[in-house]
C-alpha positions as CSV (number, residue, x, y, z in Angstrom):
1,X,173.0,-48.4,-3.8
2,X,173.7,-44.7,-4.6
3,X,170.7,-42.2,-5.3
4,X,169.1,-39.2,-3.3
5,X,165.5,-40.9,-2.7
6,X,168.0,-43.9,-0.8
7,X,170.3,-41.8,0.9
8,X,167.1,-39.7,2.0
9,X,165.9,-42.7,3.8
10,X,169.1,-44.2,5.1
11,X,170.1,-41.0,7.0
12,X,166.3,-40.3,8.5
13,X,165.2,-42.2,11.7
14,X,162.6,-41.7,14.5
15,X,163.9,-38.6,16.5
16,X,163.6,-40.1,19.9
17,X,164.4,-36.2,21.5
18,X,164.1,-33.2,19.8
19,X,166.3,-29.7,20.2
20,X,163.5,-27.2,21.4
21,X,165.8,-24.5,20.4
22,X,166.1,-24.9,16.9
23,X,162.9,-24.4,14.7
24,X,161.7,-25.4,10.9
25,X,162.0,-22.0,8.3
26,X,158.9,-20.6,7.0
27,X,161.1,-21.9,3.4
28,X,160.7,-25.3,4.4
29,X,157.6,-25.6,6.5
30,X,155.8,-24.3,2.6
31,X,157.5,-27.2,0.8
32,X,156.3,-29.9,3.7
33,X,152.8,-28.6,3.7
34,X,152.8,-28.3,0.1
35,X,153.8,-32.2,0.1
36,X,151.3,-32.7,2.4
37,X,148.7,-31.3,0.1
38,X,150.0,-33.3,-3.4
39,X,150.0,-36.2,-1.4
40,X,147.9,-38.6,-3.7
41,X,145.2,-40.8,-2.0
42,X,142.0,-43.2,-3.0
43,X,140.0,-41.9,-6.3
44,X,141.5,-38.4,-5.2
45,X,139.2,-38.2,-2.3
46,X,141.2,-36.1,-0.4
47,X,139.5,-37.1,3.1
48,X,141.4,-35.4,5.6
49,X,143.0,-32.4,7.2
50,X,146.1,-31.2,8.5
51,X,146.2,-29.3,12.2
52,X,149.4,-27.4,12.1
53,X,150.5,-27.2,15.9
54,X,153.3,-24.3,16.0
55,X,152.5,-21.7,18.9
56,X,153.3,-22.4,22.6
57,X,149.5,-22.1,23.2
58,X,148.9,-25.3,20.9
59,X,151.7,-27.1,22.2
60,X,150.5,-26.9,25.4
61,X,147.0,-28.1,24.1
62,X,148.5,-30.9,22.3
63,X,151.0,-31.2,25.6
64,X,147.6,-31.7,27.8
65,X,146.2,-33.8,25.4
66,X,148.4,-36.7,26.9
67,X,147.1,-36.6,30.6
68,X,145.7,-40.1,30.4
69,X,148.2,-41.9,28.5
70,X,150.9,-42.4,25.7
71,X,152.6,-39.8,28.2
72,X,156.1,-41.1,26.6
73,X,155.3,-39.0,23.3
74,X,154.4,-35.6,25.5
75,X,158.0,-34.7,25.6
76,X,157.9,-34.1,21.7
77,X,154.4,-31.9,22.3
78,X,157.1,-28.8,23.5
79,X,160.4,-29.6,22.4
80,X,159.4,-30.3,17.9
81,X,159.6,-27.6,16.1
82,X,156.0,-28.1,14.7
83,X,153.2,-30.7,15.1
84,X,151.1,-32.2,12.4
85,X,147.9,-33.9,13.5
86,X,146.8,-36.0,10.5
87,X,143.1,-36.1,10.8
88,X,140.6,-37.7,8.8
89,X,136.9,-37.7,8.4
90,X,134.9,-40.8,9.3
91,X,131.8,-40.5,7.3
92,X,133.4,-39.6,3.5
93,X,130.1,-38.5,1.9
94,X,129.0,-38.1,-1.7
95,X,128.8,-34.2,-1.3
96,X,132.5,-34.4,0.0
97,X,133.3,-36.0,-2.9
98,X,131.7,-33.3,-4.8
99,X,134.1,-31.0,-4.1
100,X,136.5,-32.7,-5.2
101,X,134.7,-33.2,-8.6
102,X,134.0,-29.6,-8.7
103,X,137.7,-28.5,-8.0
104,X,138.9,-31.2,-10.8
105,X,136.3,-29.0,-12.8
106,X,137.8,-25.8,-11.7
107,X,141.3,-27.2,-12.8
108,X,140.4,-28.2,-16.1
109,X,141.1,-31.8,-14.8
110,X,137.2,-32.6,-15.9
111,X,134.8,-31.2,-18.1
112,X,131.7,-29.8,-16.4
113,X,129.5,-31.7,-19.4
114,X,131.3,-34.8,-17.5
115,X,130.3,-34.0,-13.9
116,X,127.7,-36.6,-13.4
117,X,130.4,-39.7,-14.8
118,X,132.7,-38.6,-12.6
119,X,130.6,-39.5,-9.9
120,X,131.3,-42.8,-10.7
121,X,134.7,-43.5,-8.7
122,X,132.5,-43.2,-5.6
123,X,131.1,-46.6,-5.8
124,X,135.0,-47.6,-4.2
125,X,133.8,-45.4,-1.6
126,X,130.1,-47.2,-1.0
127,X,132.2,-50.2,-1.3
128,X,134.2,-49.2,1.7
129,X,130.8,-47.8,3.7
130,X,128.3,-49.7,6.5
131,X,125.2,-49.2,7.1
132,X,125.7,-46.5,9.9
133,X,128.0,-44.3,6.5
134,X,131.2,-45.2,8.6
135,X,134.0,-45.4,6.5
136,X,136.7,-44.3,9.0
137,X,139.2,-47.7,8.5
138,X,139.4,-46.5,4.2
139,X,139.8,-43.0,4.9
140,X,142.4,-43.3,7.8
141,X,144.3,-45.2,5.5
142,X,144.3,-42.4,3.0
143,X,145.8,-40.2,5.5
144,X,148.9,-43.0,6.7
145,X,150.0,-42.1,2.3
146,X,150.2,-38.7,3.3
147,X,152.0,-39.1,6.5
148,X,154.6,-41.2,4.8
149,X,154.9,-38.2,1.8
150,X,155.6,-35.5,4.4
151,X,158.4,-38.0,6.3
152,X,160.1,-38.0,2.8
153,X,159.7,-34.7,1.9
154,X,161.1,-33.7,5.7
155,X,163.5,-35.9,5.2
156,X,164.8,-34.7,2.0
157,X,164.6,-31.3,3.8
158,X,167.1,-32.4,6.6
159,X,164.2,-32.2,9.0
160,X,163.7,-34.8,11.2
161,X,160.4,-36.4,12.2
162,X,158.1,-38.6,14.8
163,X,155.2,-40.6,13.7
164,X,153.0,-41.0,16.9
165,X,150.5,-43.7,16.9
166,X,150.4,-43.1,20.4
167,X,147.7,-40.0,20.7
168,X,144.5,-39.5,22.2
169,X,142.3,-39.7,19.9
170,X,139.4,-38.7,22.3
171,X,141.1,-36.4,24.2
172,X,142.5,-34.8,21.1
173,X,139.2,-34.5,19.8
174,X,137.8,-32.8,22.7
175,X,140.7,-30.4,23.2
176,X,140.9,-29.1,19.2
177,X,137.1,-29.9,18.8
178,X,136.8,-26.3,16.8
179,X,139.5,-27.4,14.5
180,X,139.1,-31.1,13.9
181,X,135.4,-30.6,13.3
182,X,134.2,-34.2,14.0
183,X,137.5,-35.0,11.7
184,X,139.3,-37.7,13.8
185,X,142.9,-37.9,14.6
186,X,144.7,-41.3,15.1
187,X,148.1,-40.2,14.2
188,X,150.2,-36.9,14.6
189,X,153.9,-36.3,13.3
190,X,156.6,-34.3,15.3
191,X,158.9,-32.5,13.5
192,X,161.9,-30.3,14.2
193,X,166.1,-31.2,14.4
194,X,167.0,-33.8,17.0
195,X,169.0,-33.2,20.5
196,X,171.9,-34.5,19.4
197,X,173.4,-35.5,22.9
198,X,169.7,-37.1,24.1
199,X,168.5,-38.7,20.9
200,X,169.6,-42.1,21.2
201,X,168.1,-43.6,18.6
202,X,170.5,-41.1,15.6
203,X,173.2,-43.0,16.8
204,X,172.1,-46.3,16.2
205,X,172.6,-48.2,12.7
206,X,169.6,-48.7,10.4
207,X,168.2,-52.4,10.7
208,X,165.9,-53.6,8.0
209,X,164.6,-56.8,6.6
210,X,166.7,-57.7,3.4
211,X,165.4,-57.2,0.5
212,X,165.1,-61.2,-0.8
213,X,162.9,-61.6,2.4
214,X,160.2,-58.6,2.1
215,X,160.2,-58.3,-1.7
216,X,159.1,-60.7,-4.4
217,X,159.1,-60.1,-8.3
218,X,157.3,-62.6,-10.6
């Protein structure tokens, strides 16, 4: 098959080492974090944010955030260009959700005679809540759509990228407390241009599931 979206996907892969010399433009870094923003999630809710590591003081924060384990992703910490922590809050609250309402309002989205209906979407929300107002598994899960927009959109960039399950979490929290701001991150992205004479994993072929064995029309 021959199209962009395709060819976007058959030429990106996991950078496995990264070229610490060569660094994202301010052009292009705008269109990812504006991807990362239009990135579309459950009733709109919006429930995360996006900790942009760029200077060498973060890197080394995010560098130090490995000292207990997943130490095979520190390498990335100095050597991406930039480093996106995808965070998300664990206790999505109706005022939360009001902001959202209120920014729809702003936009011309919803009518401000309408505010109070549009309050109704958040019963997906209580549906997705316990007893103690957790709702960490749903809004995570908002943030893993955003992740996968910015790959594309990096990808379609010529940028290449790292999705690292393999963080912290607690030691991440503690480190960039200020910014996180009891938001929690499970998941960062490295980003940047692969060392082409390290990065192993660019030279390999692309291995996927056909498509009669993962996909099934009715």
């Amino acid at each position: 098959m021959t199209h962009p979206i395709i060819s976007d996907l058959e030429k990106r892969h996991t950078a496995k080492h990264y070229d610490a010399a060569k660094h994202i433009s301010d052009h292009d870094l705008n269109v990812i974090y504006e991807a990362m923003r239009l990135s579309p999630s459950s009733i709109n809710s919006q429930p995360w944010k996006f900790i942009v590591i760029e200077s060498d003081q973060a890197k080394q924060r995010f560098h130090d955030s490995f000292a207990n384990m997943f130490q095979f992703n520190q390498k990335h910490a100095k050597t991406a260009s930039h480093i996106v922590l995808f965070a998300h809050k664990t206790n999505y609250t109706r005022d939360d959700y009001a902001h959202v309402i209120d920014t729809d309002i702003k936009n011309g989205r919803t009518q401000s005679e309408n505010r109070e209906q549009a309050f109704g979407a958040f019963a997906f929300v209580d549906m997705n809540t316990d007893e103690q107002g957790n709702n960490a598994t749903w809004t995570k899960a908002q943030t893993y759509i955003a992740l996968g927009n910015t790959m594309h959109a990096a990808a379609r960039l010529g940028i290449d990228s790292t999705p690292m399950e393999g963080v912290d979490a607690q030691l991440l929290g503690e480190i960039f407390a200020k910014e996180l701001d009891g938001y929690v991150c499970d998941v960062a992205l490295a980003l940047g241009y692969h060392d082409s004479a390290e990065d192993y994993n660019a030279k390999l072929p692309k291995s996927r599931l056909d498509a009669e064995q993962v996909i099934q029309v009715l």
